[in-house]
C-alpha angles and dihedrals in degrees: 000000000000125000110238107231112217135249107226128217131199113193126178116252114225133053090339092057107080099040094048085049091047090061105046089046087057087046084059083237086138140350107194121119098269115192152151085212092084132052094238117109095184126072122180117195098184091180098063097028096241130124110196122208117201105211138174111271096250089047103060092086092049091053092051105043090050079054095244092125130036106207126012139179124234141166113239099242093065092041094062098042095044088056095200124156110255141137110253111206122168135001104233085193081229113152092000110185123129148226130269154178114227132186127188102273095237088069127109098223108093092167141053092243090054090071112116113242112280108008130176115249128186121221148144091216106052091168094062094040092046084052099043101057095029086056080053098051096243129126126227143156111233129205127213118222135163104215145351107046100160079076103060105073087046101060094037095255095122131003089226153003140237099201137155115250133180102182100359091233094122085053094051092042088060091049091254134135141206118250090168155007113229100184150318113255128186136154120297140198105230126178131211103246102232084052097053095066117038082043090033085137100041089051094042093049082053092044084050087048097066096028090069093038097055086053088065094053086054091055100052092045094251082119121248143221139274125219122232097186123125116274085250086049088050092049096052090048076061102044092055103061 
């Protein structure tokens, strides 16, 4: 008899993990006990095939690019600033919130292109904030920081921010608004590439998983997902059933 390999996971640990695992549990994706509340990082549900990591936030696009994981989920913002090379398939509409550029409320600029040439903007994802205003022809100087930017217009360090977001009340507490949404940003399923295609069925089946399940939850008003596969990709979700 055949071993059965195993289809890996990597799911973030932190406010994203129980819901993702809620769901995947309810896709029938995996069944086995899946908690923070333990040392263990590695989780192996035999029955269902599946080996779940559980990885730092920021770490779940590097495992599956490197191919030790299969399948991973992400938010988008760290998708897009990790760069890594990896297959995005379906939005789970898991920890939505969305980017955006702030300013103190007592300034004048009330719009992106008010901002003077070459001003200074705080941020934790330089690459997203350098695209964003380059793709919108202004030139800024952006600083890095790892924490705290609501700080940084207050003290003089950066004329604005490029922050995340989910209800805009931090901002408002710290006497900043809002010139401009960057953009939305929500958890994601990613596969690693190589993976994607010599398991193509095992990872669309689970794409089509959640996929129906997310319907569901449309339908009963607990929100859904949207998929971001190519339109091929989408077709052969279909094809499948």
């Amino acid at each position: 008899m055949v071993a059965l390999e195993f289809l890996t996971f990597a799911l973030p640990k932190g406010r994203l993990l129980q819901p993702v695992v809620e769901l995947f549990r309810d896709a029938g994706v995996f069944t086995c006990e899946i908690s923070e509340d333990t040392r263990k990082l590695v989780f192996d549900d035999p029955d269902h095939g599946s080996r779940v990591l559980l990885v730092k936030a920021t770490d779940v696009p590097t495992y599956v690019q490197y191919g030790s994981a299969d399948l991973g989920v992400s938010g988008k913002d760290v998708i897009d600033e990790s760069r890594k090379d990896v297959c995005e398939l379906l939005d789970l509409r898991i920890g939505r919130c969305r980017f955006i550029v702030a300013v103190p409320e007592t300034s004048h600029v009330s719009s992106v292109q008010e901002l003077s040439c070459n001003s200074r903007i705080a941020t934790k994802y330089p690459w997203i904030a350098e695209n964003y205003f380059r793709s919108m022809g202004i030139q800024v100087e952006v600083v890095t920081l790892s924490g705290s930017l609501e700080l940084a217009p207050a003290v003089g360090l950066a004329d604005a921010i490029v922050d995340i977001t989910e209800t805009g009340r931090t901002l408002s507490e710290n006497c900043l608004k809002i010139i401009a949404e960057v953009q939305p940003s929500s958890a994601r399923l990613i596969a690693n590439r190589v993976s994607y295609r010599s398991r193509r069925n095992d990872i669309l089946d689970v794409a089509r998983r959640l996929e129906e399940r997310l319907a569901g939850r449309i339908e009963s008003g607990r929100g859904g997902g949207e998929c971001a596969c190519e339109a091929a990709d989408r077709q052969s979700i279909a094809s499948d059933d």
